[in-house]
HTML snippet that shows the backbone in 3Dmol.js (N, CA, C, O; Angstrom):
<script src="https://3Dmol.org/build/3Dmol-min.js"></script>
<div id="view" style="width:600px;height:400px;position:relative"></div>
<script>
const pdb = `
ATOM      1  N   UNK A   1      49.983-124.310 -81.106  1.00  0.00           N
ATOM      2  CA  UNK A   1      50.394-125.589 -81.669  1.00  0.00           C
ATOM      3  C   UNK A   1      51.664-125.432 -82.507  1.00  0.00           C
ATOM      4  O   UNK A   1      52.336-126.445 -82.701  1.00  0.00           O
ATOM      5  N   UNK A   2      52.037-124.334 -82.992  1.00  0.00           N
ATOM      6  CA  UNK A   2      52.555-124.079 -84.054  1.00  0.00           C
ATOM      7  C   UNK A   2      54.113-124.133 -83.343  1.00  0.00           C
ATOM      8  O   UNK A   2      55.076-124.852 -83.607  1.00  0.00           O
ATOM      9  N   UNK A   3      53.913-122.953 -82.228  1.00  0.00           N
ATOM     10  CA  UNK A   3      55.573-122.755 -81.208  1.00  0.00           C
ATOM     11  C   UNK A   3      55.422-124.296 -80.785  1.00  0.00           C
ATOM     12  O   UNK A   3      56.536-124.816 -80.712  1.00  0.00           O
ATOM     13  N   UNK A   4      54.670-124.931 -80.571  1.00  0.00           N
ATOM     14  CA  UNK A   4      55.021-126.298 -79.607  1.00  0.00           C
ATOM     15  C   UNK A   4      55.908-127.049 -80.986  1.00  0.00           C
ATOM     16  O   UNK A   4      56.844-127.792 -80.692  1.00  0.00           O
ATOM     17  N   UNK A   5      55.696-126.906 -81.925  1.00  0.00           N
ATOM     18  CA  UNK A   5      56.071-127.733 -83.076  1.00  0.00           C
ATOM     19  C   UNK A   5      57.584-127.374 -83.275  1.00  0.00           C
ATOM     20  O   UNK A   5      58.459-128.240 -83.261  1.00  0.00           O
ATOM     21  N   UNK A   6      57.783-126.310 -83.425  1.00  0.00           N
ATOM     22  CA  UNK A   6      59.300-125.364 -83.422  1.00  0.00           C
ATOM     23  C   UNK A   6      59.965-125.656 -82.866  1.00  0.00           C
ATOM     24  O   UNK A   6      61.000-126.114 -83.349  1.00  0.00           O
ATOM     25  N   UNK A   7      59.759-125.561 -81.403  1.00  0.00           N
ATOM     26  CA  UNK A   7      60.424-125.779 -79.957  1.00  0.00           C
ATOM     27  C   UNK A   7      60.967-127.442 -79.925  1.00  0.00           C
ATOM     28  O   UNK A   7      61.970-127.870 -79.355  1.00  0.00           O
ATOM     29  N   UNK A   8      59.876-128.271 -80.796  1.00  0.00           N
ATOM     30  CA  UNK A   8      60.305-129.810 -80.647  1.00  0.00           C
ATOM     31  C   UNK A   8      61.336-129.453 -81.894  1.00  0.00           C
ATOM     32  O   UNK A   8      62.524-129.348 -81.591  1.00  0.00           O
ATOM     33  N   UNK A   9      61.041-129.303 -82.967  1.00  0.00           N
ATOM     34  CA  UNK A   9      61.692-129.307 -84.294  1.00  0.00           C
ATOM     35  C   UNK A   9      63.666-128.563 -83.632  1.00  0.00           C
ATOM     36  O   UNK A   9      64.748-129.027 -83.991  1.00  0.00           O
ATOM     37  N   UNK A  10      63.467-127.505 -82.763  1.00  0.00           N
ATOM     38  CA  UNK A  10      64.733-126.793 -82.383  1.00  0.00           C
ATOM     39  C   UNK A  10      65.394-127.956 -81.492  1.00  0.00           C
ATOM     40  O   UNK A  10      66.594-128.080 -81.735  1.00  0.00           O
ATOM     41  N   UNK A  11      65.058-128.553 -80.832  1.00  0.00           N
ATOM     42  CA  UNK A  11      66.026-129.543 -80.032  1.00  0.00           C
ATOM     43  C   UNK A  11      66.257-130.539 -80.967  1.00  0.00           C
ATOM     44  O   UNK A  11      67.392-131.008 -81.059  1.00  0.00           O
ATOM     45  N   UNK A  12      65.472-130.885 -81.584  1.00  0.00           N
ATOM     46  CA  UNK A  12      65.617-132.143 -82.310  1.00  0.00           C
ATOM     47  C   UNK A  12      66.804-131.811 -83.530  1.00  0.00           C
ATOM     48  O   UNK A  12      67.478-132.774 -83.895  1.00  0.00           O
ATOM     49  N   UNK A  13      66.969-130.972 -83.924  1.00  0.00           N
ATOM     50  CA  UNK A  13      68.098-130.586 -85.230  1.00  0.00           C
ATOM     51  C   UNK A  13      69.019-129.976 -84.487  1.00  0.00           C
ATOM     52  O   UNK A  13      70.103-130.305 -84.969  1.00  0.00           O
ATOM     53  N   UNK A  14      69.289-128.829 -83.016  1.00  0.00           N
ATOM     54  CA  UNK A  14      70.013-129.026 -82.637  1.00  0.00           C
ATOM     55  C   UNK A  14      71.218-130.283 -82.067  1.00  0.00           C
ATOM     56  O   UNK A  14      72.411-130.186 -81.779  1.00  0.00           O
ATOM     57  N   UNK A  15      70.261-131.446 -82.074  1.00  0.00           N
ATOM     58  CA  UNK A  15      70.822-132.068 -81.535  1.00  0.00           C
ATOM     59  C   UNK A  15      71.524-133.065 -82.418  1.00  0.00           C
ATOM     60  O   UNK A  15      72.740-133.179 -82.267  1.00  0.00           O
ATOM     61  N   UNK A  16      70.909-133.806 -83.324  1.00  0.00           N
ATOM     62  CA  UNK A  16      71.336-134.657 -84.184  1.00  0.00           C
ATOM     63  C   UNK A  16      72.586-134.610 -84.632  1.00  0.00           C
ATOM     64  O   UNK A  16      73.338-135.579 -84.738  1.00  0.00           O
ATOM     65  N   UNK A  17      72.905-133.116 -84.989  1.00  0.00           N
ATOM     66  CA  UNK A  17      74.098-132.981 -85.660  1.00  0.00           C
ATOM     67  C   UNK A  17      75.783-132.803 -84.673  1.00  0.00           C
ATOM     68  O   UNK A  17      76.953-133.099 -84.914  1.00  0.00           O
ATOM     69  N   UNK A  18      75.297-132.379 -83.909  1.00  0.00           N
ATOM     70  CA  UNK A  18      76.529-132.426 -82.441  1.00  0.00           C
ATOM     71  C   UNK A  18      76.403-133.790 -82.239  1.00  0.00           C
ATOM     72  O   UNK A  18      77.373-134.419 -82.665  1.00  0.00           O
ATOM     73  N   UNK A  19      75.573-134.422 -81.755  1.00  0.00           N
ATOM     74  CA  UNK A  19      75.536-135.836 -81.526  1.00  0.00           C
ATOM     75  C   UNK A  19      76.348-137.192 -82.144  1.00  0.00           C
ATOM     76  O   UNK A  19      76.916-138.160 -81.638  1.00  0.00           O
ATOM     77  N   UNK A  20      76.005-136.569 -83.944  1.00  0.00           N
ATOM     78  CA  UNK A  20      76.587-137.120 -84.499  1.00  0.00           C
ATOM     79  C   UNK A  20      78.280-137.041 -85.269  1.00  0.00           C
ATOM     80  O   UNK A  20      79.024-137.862 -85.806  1.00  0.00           O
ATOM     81  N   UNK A  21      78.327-135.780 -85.000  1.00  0.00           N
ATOM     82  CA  UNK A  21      79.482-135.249 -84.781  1.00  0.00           C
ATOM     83  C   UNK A  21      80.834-135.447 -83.694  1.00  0.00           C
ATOM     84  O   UNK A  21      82.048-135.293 -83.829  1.00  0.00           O
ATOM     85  N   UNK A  22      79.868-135.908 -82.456  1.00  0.00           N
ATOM     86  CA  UNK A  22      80.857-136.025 -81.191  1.00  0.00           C
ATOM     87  C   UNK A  22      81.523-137.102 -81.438  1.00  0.00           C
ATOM     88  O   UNK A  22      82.726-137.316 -81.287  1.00  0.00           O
ATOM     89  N   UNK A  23      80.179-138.199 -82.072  1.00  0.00           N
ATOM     90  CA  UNK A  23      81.036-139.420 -82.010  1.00  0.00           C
ATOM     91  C   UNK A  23      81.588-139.881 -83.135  1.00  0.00           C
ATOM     92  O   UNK A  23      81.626-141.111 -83.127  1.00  0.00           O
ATOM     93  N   UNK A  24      82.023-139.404 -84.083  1.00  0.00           N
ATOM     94  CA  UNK A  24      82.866-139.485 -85.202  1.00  0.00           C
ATOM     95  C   UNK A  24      84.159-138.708 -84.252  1.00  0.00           C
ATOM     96  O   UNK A  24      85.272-139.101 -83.902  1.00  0.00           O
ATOM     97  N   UNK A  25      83.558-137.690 -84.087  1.00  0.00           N
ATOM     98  CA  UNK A  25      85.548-136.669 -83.001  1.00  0.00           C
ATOM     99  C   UNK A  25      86.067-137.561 -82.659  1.00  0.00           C
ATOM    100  O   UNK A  25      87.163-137.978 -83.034  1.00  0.00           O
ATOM    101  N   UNK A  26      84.854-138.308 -81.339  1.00  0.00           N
ATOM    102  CA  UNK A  26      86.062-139.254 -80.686  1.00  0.00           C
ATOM    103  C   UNK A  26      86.318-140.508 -81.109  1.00  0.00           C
ATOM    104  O   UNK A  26      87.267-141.132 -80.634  1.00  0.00           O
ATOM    105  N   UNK A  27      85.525-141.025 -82.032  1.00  0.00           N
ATOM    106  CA  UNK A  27      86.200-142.317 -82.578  1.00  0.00           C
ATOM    107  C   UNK A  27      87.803-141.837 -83.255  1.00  0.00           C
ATOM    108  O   UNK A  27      88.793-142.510 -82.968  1.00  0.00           O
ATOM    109  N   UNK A  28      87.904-140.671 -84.123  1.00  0.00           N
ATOM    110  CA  UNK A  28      89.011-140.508 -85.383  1.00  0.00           C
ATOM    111  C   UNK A  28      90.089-139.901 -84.013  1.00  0.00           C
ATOM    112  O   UNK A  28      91.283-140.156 -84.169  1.00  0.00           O
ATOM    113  N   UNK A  29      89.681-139.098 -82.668  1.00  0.00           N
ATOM    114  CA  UNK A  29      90.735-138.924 -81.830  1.00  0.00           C
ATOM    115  C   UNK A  29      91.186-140.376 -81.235  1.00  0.00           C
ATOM    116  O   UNK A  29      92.303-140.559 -80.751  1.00  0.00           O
ATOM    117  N   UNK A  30      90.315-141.253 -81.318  1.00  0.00           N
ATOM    118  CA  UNK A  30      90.584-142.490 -80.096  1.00  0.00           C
ATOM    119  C   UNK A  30      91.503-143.504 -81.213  1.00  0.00           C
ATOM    120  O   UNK A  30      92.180-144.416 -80.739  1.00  0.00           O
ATOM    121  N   UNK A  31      91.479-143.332 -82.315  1.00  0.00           N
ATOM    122  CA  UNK A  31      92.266-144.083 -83.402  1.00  0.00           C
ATOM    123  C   UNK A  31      93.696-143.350 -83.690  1.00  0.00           C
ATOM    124  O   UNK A  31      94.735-143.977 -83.897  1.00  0.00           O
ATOM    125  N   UNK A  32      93.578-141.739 -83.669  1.00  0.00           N
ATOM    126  CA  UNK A  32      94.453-141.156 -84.060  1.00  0.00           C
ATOM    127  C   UNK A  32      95.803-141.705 -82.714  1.00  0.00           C
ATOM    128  O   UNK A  32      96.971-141.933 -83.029  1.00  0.00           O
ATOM    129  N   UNK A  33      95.307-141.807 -81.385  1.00  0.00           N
ATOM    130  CA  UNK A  33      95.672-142.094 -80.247  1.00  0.00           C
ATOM    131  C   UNK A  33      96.433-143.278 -80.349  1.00  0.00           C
ATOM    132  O   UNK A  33      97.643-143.471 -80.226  1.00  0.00           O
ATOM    133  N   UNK A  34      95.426-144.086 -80.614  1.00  0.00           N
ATOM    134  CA  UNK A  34      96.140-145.365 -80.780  1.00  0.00           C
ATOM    135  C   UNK A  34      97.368-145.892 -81.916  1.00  0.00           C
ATOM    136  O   UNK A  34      98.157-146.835 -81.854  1.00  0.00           O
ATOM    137  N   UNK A  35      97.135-144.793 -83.006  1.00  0.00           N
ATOM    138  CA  UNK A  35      98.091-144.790 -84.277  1.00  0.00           C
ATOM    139  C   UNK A  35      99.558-144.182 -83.698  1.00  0.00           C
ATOM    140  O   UNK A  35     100.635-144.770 -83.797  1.00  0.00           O
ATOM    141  N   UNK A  36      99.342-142.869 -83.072  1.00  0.00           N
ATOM    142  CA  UNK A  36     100.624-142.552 -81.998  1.00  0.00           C
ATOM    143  C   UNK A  36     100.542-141.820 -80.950  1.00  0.00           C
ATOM    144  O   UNK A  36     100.517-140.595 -80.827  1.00  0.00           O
ATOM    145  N   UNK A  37     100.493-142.827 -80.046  1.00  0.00           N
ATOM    146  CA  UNK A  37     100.636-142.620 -78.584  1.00  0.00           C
ATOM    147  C   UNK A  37     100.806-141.203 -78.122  1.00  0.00           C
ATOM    148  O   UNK A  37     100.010-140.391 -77.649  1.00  0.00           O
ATOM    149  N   UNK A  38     102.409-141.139 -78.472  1.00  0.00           N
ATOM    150  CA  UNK A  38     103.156-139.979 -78.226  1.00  0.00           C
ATOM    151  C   UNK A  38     102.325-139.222 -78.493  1.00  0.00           C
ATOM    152  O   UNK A  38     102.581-138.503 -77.528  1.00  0.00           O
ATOM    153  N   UNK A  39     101.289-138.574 -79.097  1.00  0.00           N
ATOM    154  CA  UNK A  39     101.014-137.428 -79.367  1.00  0.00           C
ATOM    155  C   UNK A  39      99.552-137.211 -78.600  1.00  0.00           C
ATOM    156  O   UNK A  39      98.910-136.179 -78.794  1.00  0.00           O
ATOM    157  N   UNK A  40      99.113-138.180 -77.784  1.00  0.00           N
ATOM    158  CA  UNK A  40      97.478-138.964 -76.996  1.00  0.00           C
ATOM    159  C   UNK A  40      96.815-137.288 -76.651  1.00  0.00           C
ATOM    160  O   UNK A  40      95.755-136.752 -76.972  1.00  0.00           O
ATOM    161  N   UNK A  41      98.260-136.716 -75.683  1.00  0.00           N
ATOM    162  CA  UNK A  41      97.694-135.747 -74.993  1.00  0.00           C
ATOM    163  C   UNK A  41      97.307-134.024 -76.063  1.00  0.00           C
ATOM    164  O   UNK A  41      96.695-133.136 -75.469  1.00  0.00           O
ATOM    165  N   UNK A  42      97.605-133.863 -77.086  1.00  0.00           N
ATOM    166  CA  UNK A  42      97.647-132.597 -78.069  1.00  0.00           C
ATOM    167  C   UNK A  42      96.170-133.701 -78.358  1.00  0.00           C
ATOM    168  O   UNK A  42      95.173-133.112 -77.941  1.00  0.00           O
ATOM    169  N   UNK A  43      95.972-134.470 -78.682  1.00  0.00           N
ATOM    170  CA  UNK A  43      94.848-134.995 -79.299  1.00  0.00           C
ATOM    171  C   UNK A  43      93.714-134.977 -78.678  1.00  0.00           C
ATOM    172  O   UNK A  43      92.666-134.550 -79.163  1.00  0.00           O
ATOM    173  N   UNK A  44      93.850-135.424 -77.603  1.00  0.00           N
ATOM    174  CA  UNK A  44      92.963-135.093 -76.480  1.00  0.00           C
ATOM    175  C   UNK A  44      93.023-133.696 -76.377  1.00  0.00           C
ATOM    176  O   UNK A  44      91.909-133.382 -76.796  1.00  0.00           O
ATOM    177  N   UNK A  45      93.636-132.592 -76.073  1.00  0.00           N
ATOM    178  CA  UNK A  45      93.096-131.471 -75.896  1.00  0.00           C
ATOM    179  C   UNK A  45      92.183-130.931 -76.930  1.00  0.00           C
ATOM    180  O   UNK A  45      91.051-130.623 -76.557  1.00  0.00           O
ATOM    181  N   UNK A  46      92.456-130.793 -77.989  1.00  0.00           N
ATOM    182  CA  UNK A  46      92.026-130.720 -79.575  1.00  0.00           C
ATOM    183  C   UNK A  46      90.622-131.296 -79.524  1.00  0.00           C
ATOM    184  O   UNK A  46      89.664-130.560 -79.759  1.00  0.00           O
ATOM    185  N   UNK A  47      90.467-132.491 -79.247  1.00  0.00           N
ATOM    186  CA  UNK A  47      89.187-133.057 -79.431  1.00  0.00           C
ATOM    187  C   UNK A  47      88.382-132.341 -78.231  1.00  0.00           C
ATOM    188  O   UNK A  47      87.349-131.768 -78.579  1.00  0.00           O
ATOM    189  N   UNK A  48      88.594-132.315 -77.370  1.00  0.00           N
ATOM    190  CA  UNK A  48      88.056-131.278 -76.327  1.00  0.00           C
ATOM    191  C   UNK A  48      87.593-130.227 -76.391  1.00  0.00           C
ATOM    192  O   UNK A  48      86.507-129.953 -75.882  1.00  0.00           O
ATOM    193  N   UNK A  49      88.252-129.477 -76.975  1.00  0.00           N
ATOM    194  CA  UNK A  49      87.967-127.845 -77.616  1.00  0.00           C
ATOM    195  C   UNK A  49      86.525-128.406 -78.554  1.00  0.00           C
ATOM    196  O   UNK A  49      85.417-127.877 -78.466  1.00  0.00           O
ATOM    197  N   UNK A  50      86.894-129.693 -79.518  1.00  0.00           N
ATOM    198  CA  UNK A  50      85.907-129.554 -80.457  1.00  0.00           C
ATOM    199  C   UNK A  50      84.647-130.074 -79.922  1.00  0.00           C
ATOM    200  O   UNK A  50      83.675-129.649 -80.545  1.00  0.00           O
ATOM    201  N   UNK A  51      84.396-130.792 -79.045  1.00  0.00           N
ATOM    202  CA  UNK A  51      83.134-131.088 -77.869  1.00  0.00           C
ATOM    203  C   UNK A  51      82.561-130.152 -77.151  1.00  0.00           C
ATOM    204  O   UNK A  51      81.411-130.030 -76.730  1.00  0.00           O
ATOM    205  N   UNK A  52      83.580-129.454 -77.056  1.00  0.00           N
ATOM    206  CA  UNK A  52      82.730-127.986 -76.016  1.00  0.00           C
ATOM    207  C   UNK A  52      82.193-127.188 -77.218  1.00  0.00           C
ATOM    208  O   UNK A  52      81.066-126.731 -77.026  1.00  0.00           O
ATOM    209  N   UNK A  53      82.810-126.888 -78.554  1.00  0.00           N
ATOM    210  CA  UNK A  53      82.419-126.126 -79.384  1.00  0.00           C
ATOM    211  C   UNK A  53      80.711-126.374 -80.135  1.00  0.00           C
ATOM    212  O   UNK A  53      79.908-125.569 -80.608  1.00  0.00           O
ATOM    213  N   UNK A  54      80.673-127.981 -79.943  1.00  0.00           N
ATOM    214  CA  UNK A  54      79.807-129.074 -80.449  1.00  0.00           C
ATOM    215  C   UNK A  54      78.915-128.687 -79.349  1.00  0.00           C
ATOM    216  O   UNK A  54      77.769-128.341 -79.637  1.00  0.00           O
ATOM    217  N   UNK A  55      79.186-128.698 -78.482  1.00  0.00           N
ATOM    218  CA  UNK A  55      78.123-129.019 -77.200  1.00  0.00           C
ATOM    219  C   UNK A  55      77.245-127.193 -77.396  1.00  0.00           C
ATOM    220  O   UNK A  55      76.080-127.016 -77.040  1.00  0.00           O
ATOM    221  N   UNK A  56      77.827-126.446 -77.802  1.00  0.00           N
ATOM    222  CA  UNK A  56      77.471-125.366 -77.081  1.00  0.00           C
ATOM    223  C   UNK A  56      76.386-125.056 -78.569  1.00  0.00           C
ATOM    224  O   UNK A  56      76.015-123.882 -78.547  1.00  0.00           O
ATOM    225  N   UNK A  57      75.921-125.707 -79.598  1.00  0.00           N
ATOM    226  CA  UNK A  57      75.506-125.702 -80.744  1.00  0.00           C
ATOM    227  C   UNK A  57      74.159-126.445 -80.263  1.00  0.00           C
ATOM    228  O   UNK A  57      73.080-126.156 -80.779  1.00  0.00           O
ATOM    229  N   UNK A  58      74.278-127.456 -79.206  1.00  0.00           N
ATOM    230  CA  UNK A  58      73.050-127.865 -78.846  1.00  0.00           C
ATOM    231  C   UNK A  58      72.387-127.412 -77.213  1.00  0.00           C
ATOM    232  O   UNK A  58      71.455-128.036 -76.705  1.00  0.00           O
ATOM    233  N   UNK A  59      72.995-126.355 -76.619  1.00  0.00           N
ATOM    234  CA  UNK A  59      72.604-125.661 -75.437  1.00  0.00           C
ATOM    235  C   UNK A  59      71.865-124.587 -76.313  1.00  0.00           C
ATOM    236  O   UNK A  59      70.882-124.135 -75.726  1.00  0.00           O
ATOM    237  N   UNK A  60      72.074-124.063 -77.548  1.00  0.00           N
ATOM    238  CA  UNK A  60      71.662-122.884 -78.390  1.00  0.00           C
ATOM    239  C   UNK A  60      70.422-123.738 -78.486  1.00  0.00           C
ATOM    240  O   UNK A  60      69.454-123.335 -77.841  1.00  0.00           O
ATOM    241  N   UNK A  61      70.295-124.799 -79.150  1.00  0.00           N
ATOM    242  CA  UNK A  61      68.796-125.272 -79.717  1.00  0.00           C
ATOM    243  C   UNK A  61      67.702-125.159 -78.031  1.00  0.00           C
ATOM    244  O   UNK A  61      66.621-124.602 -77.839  1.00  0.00           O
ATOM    245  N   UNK A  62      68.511-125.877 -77.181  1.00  0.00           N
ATOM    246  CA  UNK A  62      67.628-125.737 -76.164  1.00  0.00           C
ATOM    247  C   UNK A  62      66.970-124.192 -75.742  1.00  0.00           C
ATOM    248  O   UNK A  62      65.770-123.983 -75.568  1.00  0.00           O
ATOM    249  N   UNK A  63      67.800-123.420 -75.654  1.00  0.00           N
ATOM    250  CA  UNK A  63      67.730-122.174 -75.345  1.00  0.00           C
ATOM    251  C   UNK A  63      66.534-121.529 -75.803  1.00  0.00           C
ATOM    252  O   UNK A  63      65.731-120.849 -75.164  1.00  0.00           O
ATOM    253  N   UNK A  64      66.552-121.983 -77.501  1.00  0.00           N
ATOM    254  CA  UNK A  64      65.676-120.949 -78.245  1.00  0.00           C
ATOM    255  C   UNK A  64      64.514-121.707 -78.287  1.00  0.00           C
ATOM    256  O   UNK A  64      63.541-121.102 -78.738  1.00  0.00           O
ATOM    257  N   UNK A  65      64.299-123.093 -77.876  1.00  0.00           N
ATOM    258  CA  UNK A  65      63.175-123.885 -77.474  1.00  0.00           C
ATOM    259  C   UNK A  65      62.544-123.717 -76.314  1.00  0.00           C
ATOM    260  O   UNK A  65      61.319-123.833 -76.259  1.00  0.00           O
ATOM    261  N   UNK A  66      63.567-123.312 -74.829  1.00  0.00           N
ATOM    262  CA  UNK A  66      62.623-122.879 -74.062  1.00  0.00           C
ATOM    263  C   UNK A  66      62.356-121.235 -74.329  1.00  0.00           C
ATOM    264  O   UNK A  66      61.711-120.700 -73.427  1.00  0.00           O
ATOM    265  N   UNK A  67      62.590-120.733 -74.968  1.00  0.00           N
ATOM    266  CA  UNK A  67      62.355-119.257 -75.534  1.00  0.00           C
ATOM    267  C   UNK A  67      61.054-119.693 -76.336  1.00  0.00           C
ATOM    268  O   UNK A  67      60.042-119.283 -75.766  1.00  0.00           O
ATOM    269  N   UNK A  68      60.841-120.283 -77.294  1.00  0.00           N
ATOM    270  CA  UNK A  68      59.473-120.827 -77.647  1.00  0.00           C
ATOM    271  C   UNK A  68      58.574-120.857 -77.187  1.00  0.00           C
ATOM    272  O   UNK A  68      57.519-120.340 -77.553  1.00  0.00           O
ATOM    273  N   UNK A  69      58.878-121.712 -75.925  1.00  0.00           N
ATOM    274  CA  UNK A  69      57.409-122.395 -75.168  1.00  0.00           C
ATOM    275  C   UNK A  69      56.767-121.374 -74.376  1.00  0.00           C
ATOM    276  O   UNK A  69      55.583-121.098 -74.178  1.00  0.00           O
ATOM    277  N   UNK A  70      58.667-120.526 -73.677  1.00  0.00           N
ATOM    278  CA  UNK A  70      57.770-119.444 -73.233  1.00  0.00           C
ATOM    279  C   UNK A  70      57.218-118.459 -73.871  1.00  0.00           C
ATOM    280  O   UNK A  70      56.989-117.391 -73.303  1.00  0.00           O
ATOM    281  N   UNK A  71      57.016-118.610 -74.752  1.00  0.00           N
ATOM    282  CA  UNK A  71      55.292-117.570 -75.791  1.00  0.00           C
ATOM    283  C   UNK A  71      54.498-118.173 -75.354  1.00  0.00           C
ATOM    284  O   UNK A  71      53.879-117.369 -74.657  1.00  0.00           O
ATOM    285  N   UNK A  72      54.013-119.166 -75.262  1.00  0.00           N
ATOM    286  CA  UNK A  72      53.030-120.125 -75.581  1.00  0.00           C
ATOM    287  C   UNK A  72      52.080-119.259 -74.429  1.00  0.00           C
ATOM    288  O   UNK A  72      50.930-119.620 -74.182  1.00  0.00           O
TER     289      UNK A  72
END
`;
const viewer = $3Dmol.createViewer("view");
viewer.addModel(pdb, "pdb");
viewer.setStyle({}, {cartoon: {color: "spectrum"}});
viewer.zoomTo();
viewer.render();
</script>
């Protein structure tokens, strides 16, 4: 009962915080964009880097959740 609890608790805090993170990135990239154009594409790459960096913070929670279950 205890790993089943973990395993939920590990996705669930992995996730919240990338989640909520992504979409603050791309709102302040999608404004920064619109403030100057000229610069759309450095902004876009930038925010990119920081989504994959984000993303890979909640493939970790999954990871160590199915690492959990498989004890069980």
């Amino acid at each position: 009962m205890g790993i089943a609890i973990a395993a939920a608790l590990a996705i669930a805090l992995s996730t919240m915080g990338p989640g909520i993170g992504q979409g603050l990135a791309a709102s302040k990239a999608l404004e920064g964009m619109s403030r100057q154009p000229e610069i759309a594409g450095t902004i876009r790459t930038s925010m990119i880097l920081a989504l994959a960096f984000m993303e890979a913070m909640t493939i970790y929670g999954l990871l160590i959740a199915i690492l959990l279950i498989g004890k069980m």
